[in-house]
C-alpha positions as CSV (number, residue, x, y, z in Angstrom):
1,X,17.2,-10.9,13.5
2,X,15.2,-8.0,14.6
3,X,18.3,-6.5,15.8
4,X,20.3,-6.7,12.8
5,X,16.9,-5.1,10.7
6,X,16.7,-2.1,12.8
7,X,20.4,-1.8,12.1
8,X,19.5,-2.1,8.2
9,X,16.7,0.7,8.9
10,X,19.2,3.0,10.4
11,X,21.4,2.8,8.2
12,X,19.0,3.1,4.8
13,X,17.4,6.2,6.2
14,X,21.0,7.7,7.2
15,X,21.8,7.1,3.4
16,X,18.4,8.7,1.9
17,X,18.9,11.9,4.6
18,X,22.2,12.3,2.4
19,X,20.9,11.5,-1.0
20,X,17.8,14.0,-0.2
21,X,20.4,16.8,0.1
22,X,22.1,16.3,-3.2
23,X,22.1,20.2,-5.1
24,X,21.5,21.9,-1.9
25,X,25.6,22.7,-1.4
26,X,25.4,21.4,2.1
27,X,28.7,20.4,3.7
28,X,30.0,17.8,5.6
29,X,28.8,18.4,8.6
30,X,24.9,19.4,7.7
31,X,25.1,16.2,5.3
32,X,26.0,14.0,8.9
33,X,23.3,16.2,10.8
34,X,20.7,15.4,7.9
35,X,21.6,11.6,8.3
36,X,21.4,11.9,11.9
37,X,17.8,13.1,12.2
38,X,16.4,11.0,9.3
39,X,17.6,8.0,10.6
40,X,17.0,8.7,14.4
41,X,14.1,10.8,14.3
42,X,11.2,8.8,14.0
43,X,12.4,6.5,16.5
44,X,13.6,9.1,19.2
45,X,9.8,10.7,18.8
46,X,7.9,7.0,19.1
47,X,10.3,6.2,22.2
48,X,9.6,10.4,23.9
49,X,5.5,9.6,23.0
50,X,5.6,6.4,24.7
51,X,7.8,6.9,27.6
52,X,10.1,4.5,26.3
53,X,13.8,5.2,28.8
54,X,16.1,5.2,27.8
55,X,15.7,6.8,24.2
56,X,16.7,3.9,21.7
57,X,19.9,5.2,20.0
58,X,21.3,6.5,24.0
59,X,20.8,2.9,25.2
60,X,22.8,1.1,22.5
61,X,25.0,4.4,21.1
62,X,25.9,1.7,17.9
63,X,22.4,2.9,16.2
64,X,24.1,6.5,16.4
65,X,27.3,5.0,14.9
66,X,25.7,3.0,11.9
67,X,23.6,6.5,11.1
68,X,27.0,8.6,11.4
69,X,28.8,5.8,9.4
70,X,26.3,5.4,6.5
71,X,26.1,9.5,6.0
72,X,29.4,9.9,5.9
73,X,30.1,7.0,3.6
74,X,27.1,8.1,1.2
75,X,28.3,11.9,1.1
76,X,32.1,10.6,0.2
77,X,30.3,8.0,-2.3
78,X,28.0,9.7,-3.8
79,X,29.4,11.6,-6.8
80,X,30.4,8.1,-8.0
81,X,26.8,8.0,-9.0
82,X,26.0,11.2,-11.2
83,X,27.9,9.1,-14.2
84,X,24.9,6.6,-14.0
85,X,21.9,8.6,-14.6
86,X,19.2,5.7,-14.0
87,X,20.5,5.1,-11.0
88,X,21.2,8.4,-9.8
89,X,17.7,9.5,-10.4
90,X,16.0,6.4,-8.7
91,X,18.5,5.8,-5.7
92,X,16.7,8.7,-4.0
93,X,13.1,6.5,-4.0
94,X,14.9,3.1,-3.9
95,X,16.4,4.1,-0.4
96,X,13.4,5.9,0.9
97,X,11.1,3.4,0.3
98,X,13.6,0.8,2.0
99,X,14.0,3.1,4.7
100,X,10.0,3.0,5.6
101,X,9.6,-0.5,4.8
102,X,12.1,-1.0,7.6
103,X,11.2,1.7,10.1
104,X,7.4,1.3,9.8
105,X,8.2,-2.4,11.1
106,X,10.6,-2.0,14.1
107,X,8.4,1.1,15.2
108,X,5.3,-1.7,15.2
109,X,7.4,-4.3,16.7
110,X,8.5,-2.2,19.5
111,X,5.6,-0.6,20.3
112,X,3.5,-4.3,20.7
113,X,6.7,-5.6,22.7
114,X,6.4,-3.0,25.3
115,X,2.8,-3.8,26.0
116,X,0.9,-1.3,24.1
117,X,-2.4,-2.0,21.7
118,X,-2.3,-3.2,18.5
119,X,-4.2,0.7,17.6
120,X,-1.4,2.7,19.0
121,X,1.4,0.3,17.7
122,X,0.0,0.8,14.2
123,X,0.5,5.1,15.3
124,X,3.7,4.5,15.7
125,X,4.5,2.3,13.0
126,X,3.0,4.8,10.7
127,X,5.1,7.6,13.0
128,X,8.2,5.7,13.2
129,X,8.4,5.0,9.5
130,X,7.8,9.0,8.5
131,X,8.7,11.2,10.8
132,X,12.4,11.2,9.9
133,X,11.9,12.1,6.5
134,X,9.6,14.8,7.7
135,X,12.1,16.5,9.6
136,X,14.7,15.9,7.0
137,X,12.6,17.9,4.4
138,X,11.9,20.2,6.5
139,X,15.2,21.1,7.2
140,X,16.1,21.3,3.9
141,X,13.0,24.0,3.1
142,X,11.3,21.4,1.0
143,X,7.1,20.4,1.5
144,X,7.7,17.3,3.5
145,X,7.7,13.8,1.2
146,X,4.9,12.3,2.8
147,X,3.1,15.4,1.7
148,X,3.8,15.9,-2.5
149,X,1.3,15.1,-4.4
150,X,3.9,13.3,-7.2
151,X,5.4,11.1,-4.3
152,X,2.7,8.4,-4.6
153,X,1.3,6.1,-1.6
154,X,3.9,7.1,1.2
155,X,2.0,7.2,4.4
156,X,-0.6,4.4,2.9
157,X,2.1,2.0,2.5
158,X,3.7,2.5,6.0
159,X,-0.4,1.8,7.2
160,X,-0.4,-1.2,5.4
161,X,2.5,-2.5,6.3
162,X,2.0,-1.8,10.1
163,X,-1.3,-3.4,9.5
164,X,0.0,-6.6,7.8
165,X,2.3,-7.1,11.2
166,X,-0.5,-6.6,13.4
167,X,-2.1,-9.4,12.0
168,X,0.9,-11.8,11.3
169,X,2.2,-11.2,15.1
170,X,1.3,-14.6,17.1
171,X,0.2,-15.8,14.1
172,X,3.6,-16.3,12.3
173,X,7.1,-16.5,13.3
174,X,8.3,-13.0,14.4
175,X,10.9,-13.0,11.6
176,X,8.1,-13.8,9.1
177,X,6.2,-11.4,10.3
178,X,8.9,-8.7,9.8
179,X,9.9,-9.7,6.4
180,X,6.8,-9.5,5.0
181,X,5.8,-6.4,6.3
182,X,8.6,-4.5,5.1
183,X,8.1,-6.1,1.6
184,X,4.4,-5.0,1.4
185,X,5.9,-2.0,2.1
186,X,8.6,-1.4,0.2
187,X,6.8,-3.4,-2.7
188,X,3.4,-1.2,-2.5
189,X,5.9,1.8,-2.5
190,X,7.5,0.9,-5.7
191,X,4.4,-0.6,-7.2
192,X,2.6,3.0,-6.9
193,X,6.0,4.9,-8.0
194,X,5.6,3.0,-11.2
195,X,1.8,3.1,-11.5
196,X,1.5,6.6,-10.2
197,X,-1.4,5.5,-7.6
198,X,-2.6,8.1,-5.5
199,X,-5.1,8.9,-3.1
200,X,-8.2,11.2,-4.0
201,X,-7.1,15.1,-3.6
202,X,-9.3,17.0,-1.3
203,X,-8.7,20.1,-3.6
204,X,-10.4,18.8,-6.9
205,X,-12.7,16.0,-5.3
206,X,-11.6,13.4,-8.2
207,X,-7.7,14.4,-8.1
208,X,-5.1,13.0,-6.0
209,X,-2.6,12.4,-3.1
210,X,-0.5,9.8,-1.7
């Protein structure tokens, strides 16, 4: 089951990299590059950190093909959606937030399966989980998600999530334990987008950040 969820975490993030671009007039390829390193990148940094050989997406080369696969279908599927305007201004949060429900967890899983602490597999949960959309908004000259003020609870949600695996692992069965993780994430994610939760801002003392 794990398997198949990293599989679904690849290809989410593959689809937000795409959706993130939307109005930039990027082509084809840059559209597949921007898939690429949102999907990938969080999970090539976790594996480089932790010395993890061979990098997970060169050992089984079908986590490169899913990411290609889901960009390229999004950027060819895509204008299908500017005729729904509820759903083409949410699919953007909708897929981000799947995409760090699902990559917070497999970056916690794998880091507790090859033998590291429960501290540093919450790291790289946390890493896992953002990175990708770092590089992704970096790339396309924007301040990075995780970052905004208006994009509420991002890296907070990927903490608790990690968190909530920590403590289920042993304790539950593994699939339990990655189901609900990614729903505290994704849920919490949502659930602050709604509610506009955020974080206390270190500019105004009593404002806020996620």
């Amino acid at each position: 089951m794990l398997y198949f969820l990293e599989h679904a975490a690849i290809a989410v993030a593959a689809v937000s990299g795409v959706l993130a671009a939307r109005g930039k007039r990027i082509d084809l390829f840059g559209v597949a590059v921007l898939g690429l390193v949102t999907a990938l990148g969080g999970g090539t940094i976790r594996d480089v950190v932790l010395d993890l050989r061979p990098v997970f997406w060169v050992g089984d080369p079908w986590f490169l093909l899913t990411a290609f696969t889901c960009a390229i279908a999004t950027f060819l599927l895509e204008g299908l959606l500017i005729g729904v305007p509820p759903l083409a201004g949410s699919l953007l949060q909708w897929a981000d937030a799947g995409s760090l429900a699902l990559v917070t967890m497999i970056g916690t899983e794998k880091t507790l399966a090859a033998g590291f602490s429960p501290a540093i597999a919450v790291t790289m949960g946390v890493l896992t989980g953002t990175a990708g959309g770092i590089i992704r908004d970096m790339m396309l000259g924007e301040i990075p998600m995780v970052f905004r003020q208006e994009i509420y609870l991002y890296a907070t949600a990927s903490l608790a999530g990690s968190v909530l695996y920590i403590v289920l692992s042993g304790r539950v069965s593994a699939s339990t334990a990655a189901l609900s993780s990614v729903a505290l994430v994704f849920g919490l994610r949502l659930a602050a987008i709604w509610n506009r939760w955020r974080l206390p801002n270190l500019r105004s003392g009593g404002g806020h950040d996620g």
